[in-house]
C-alpha positions as CSV (number, residue, x, y, z in Angstrom):
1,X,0.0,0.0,0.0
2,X,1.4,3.5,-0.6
3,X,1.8,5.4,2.5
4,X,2.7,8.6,0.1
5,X,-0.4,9.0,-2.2
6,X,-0.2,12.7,-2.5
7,X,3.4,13.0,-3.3
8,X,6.0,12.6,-6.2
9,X,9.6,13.1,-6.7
10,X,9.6,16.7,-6.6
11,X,6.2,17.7,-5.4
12,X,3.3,16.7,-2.9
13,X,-0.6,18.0,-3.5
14,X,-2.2,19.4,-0.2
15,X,-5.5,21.4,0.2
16,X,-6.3,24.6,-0.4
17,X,-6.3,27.4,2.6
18,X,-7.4,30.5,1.7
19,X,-6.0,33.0,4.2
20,X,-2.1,31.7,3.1
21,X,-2.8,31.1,-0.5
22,X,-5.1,33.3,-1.9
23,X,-2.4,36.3,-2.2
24,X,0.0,33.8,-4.6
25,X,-2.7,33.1,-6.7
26,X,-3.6,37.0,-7.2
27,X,-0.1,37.3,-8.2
28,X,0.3,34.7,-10.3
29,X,-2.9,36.2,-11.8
30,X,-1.2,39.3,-13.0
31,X,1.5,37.0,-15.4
32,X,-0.7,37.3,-19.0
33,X,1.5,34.4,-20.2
34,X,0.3,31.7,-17.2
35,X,-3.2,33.1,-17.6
36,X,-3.0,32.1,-21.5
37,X,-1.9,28.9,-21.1
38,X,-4.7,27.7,-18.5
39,X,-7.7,29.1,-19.9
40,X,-9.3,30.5,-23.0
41,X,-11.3,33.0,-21.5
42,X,-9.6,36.8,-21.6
43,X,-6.9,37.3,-19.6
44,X,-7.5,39.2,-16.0
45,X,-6.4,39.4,-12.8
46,X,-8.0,37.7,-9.9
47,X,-8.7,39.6,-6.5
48,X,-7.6,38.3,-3.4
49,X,-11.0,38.4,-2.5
50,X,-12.4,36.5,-4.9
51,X,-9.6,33.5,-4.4
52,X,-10.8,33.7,-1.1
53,X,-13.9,33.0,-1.6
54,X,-13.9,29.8,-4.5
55,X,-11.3,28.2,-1.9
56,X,-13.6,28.7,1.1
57,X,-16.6,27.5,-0.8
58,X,-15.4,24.3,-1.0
59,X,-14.7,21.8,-3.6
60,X,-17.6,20.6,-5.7
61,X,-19.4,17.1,-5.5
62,X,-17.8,16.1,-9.0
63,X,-14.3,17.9,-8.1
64,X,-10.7,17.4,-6.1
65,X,-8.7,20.3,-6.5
66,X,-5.1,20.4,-4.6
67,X,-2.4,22.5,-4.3
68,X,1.4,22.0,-5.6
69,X,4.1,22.6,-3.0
70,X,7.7,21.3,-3.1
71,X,9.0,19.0,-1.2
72,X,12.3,20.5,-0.8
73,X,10.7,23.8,0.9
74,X,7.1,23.2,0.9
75,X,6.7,26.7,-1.5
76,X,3.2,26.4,-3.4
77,X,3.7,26.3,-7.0
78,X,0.6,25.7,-8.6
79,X,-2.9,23.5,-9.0
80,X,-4.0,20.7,-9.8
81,X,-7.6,19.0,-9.5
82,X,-10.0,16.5,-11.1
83,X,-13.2,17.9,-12.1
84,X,-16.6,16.9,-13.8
85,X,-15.9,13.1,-12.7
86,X,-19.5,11.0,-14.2
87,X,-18.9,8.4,-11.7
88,X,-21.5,5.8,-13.6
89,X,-18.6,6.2,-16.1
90,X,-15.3,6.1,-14.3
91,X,-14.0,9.4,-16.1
92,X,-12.5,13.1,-14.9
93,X,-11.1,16.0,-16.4
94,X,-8.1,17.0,-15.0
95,X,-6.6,20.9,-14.7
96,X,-3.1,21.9,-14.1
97,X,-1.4,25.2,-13.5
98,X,2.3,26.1,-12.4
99,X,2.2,29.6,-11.4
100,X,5.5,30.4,-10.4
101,X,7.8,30.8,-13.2
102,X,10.9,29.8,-11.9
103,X,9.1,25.7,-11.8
104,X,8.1,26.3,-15.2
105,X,9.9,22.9,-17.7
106,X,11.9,21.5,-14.5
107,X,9.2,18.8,-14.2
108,X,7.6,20.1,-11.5
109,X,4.3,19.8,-13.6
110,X,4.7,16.4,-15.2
111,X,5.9,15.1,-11.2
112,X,2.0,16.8,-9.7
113,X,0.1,15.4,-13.0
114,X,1.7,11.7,-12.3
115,X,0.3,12.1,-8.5
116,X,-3.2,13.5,-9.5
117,X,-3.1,10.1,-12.2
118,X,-2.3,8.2,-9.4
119,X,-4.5,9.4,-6.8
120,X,-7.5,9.3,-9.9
121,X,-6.7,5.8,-10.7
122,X,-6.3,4.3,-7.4
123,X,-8.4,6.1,-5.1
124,X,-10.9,7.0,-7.2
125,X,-10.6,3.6,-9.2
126,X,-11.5,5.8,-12.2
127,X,-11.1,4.4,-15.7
128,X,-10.0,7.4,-18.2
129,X,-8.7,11.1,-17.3
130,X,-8.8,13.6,-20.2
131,X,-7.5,17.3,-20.4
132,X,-7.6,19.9,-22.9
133,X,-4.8,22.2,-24.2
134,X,-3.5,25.2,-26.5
135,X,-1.6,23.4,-29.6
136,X,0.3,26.8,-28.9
137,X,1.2,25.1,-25.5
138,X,4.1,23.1,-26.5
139,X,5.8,22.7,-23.0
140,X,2.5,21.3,-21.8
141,X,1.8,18.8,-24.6
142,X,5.4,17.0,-23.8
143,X,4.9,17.4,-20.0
144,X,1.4,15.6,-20.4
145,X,3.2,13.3,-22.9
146,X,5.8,12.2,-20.4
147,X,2.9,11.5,-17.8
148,X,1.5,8.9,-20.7
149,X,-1.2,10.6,-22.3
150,X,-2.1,10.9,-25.8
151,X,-3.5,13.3,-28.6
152,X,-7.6,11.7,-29.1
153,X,-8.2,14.8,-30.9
154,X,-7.9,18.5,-32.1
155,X,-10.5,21.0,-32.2
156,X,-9.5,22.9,-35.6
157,X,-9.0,26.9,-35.1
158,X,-11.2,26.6,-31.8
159,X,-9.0,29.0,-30.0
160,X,-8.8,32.9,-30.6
161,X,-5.1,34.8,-29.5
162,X,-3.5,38.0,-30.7
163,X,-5.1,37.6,-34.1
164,X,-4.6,34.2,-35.2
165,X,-7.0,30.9,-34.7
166,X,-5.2,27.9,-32.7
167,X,-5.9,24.0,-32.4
168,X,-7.3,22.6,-29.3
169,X,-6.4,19.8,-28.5
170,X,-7.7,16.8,-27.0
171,X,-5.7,14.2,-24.4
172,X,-6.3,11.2,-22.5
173,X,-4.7,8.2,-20.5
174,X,-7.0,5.0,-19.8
175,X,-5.9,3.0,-16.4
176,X,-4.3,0.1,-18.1
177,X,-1.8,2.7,-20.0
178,X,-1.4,4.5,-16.8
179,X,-0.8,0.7,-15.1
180,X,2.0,0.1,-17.8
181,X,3.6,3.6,-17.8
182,X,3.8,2.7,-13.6
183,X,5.5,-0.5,-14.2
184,X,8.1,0.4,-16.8
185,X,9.0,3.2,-14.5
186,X,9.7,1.1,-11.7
């Protein structure tokens, strides 16, 4: 039995708290970049306020969101959750944001996705996760790649930025790859 279920190499996932994280996220919040690479909606900064308020409402019923803190000096990094889980089905989304720059392609991200995988296939004894991304996100496609998910499918000039139309993409790892990916790492 694993004694360490929320924590990788590099990173562990712990809840959220609002009064000691909510001022992180607001700064993180004002980096256009990061904002652009988690969501397609415009770009804005988030109050303090209103981080306080989504973290002490609680997760939802079909929702696990988590934090990601080091484990060399426990310094929150980003997010990471599981979200709209159809439990008749066995499948999530998952989310993922690295906030702080300086964690950005060091594998802090691909470390906190192979955690969440775990925790989603063995806790949850779900049966598929899936994700979205930017084609434009190239450091996230080989991160999510490296945690042993593959392209399903591409939403063709689905995203708007600076002028041009992007690719979506679409991503997902089934149990029994994640199961394989597990053993051939160990």
């Amino acid at each position: 039995m694993n004694t360490k279920l929320f924590e990788g190499e590099l990173v562990r996932l712990s809840a959220p708290s609002s009064d000691k994280d909510a001022e992180i996220f607001a700064s993180w919040s004002r980096d256009s970049e990061f904002l652009r690479m988690l969501d397609d909606e415009p770009a804005q900064p988030w109050s303090v306020k209103k981080i306080k308020e989504e973290i002490d409402e609680g997760p939802k019923p079909d929702g696990f969101p988590f934090l990601i803190r080091t484990l060399a000096d426990d310094r929150l990094i980003g997010f990471v959750g599981l979200f709209g889980i159809r439990w008749t089905h066995g499948d999530a989304w998952v989310g993922i944001g690295i906030g702080d720059r300086q964690y950005w392609g060091k594998g802090y991200g691909t470390d906190a996705m192979r955690v969440i995988l775990r925790y989603a296939f063995t806790e949850l004894n779900l049966h598929r996760v899936s994700l979205f991304l930017f084609e434009y996100n190239a450091r996230a496609l080989r991160s999510y790649e490296k945690a042993g998910f593959v392209v399903e499918g591409r939403l063709r000039q689905a995203t708007q930025r600076e002028g041009q139309r992007r690719d979506d993409l679409c991503m997902g790892i089934l149990r029994e790859e994640w199961e394989k990916s597990v053993k051939r790492k160990t």
